[in-house]
Backbone bond lengths (Angstrom), bond angles and torsions (degrees), N, CA, C in turn:
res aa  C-N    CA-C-N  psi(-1)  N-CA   C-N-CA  omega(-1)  CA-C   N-CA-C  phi
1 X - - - 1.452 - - 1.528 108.11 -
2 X 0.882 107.32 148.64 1.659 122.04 -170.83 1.516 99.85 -100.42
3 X 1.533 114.03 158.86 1.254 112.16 175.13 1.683 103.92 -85.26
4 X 0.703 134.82 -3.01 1.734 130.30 -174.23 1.811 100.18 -91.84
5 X 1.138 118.83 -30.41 1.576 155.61 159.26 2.035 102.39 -51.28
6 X 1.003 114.97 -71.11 1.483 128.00 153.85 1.338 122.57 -27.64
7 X 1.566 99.36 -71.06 1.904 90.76 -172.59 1.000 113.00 -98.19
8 X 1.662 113.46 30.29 1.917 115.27 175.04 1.206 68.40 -89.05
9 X 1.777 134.55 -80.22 1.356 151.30 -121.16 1.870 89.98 -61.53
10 X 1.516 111.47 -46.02 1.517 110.43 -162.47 1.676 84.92 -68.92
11 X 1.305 137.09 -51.21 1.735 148.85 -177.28 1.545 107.08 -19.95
12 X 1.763 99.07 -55.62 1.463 117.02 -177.31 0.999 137.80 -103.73
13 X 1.366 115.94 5.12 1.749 142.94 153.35 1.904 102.25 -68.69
14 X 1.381 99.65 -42.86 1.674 117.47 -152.50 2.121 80.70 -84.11
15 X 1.251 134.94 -25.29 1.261 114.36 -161.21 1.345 110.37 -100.65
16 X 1.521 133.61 176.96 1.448 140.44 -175.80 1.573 119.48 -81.28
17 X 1.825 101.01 9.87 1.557 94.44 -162.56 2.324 79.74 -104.15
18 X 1.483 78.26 149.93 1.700 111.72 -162.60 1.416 93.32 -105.89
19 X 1.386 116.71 148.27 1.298 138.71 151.24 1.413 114.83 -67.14
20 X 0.938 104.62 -5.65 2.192 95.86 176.16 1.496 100.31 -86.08
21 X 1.552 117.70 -11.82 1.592 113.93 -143.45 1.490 84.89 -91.90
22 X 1.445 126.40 -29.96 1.485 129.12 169.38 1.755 95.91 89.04
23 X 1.503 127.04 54.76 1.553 111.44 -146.36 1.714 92.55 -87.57
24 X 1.270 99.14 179.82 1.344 112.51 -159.06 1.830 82.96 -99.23
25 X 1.579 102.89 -175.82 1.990 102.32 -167.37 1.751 72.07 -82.69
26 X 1.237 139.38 -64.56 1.337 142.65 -139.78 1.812 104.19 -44.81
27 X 0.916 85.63 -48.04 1.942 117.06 -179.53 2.015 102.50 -70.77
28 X 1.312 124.94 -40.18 1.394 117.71 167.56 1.754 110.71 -67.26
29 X 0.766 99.24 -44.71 1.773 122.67 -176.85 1.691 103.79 -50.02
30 X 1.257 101.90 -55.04 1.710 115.24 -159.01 2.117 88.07 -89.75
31 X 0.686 134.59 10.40 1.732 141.77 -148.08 2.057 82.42 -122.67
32 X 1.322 107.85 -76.38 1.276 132.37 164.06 1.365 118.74 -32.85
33 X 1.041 115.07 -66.81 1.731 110.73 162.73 1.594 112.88 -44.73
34 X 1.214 98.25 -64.69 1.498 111.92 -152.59 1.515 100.54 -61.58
35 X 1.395 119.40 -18.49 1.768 118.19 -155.21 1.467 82.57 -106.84
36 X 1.746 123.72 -39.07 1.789 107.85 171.56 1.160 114.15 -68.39
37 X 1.434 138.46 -34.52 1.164 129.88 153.00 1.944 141.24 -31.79
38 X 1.122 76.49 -40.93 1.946 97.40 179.37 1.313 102.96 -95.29
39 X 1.428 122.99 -21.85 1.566 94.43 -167.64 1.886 94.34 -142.56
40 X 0.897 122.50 -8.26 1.828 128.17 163.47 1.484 83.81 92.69
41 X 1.278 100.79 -176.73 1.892 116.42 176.43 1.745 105.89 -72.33
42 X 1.372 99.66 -36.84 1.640 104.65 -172.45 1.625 104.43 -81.21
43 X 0.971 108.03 -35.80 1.970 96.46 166.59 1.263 111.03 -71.48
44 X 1.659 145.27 -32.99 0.979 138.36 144.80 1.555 136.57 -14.03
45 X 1.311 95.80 -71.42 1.650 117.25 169.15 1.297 112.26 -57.41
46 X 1.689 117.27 -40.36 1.392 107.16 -172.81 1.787 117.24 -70.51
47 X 1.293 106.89 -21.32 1.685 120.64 -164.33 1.589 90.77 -84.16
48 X 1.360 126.86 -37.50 1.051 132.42 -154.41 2.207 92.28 -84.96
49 X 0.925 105.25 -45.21 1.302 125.71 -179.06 1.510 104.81 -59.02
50 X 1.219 117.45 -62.09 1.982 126.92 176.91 1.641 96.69 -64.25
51 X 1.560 133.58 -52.63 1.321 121.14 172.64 1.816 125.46 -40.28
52 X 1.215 93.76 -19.41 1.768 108.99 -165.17 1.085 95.42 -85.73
53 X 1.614 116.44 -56.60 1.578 120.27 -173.99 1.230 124.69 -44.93
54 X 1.747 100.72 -48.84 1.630 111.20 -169.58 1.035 108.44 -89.75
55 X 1.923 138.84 -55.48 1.299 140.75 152.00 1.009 123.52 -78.85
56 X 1.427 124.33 81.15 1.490 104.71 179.33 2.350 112.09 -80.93
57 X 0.649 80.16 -19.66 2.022 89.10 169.27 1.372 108.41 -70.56
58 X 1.506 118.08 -44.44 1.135 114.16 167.61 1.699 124.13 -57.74
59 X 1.347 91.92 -71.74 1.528 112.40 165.99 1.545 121.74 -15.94
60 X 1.233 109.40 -62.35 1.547 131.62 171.37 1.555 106.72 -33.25
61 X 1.401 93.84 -70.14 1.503 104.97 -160.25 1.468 107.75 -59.39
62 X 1.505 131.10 -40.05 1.326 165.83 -108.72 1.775 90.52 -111.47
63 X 1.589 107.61 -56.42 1.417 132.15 -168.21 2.023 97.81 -83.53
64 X 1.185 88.47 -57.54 2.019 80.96 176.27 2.040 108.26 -54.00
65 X 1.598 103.98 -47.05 1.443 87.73 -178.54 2.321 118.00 -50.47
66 X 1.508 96.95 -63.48 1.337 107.97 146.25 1.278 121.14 18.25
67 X 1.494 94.77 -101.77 1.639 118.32 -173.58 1.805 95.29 -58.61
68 X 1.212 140.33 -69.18 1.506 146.35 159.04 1.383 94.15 5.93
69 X 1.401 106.37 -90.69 1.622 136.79 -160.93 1.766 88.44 -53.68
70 X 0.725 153.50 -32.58 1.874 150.82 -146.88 1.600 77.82 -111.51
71 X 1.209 137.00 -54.31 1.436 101.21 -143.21 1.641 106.04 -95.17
72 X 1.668 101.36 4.56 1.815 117.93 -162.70 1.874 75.75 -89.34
73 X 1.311 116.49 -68.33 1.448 121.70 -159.99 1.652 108.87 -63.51
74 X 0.922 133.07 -39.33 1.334 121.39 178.62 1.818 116.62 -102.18
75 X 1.017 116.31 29.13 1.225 126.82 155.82 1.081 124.78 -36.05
76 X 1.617 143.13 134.28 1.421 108.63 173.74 1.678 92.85 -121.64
């Protein structure tokens, strides 16, 4: 995994878009911007970091969908 690979995955852990929503790559992509935009790479990491602390069961699952969703949507 690449670090650019990383702070999409922390980008889209850190944003409001859900795995129930089934999102399309266009919709992971635009999730990713918008959540590095609002919160930088280092607010990223930190949400992703406090999620671990408090849920880490959650967290887990949360971060595997993530990484999934990042490597389906930016495929080339």
């Amino acid at each position: 995994m690449s670090t650019r690979e990383a702070v999409r995955a922390d980008a889209l852990f850190a944003s409001c878009l859900q795995a129930s929503q089934r999102p399309a790559d266009t919709d992971v992509r635009a999730a990713v911007v918008d959540t590095l935009g609002r919160l930088g790479e280092t607010g990223c990491a930190g949400e992703v970091a406090v999620e671990f602390g408090d849920h880490p069961e959650y967290a887990a699952h949360r971060m595997t969908w993530a990484l999934d969703m990042i490597d389906r949507s930016y495929r080339d």
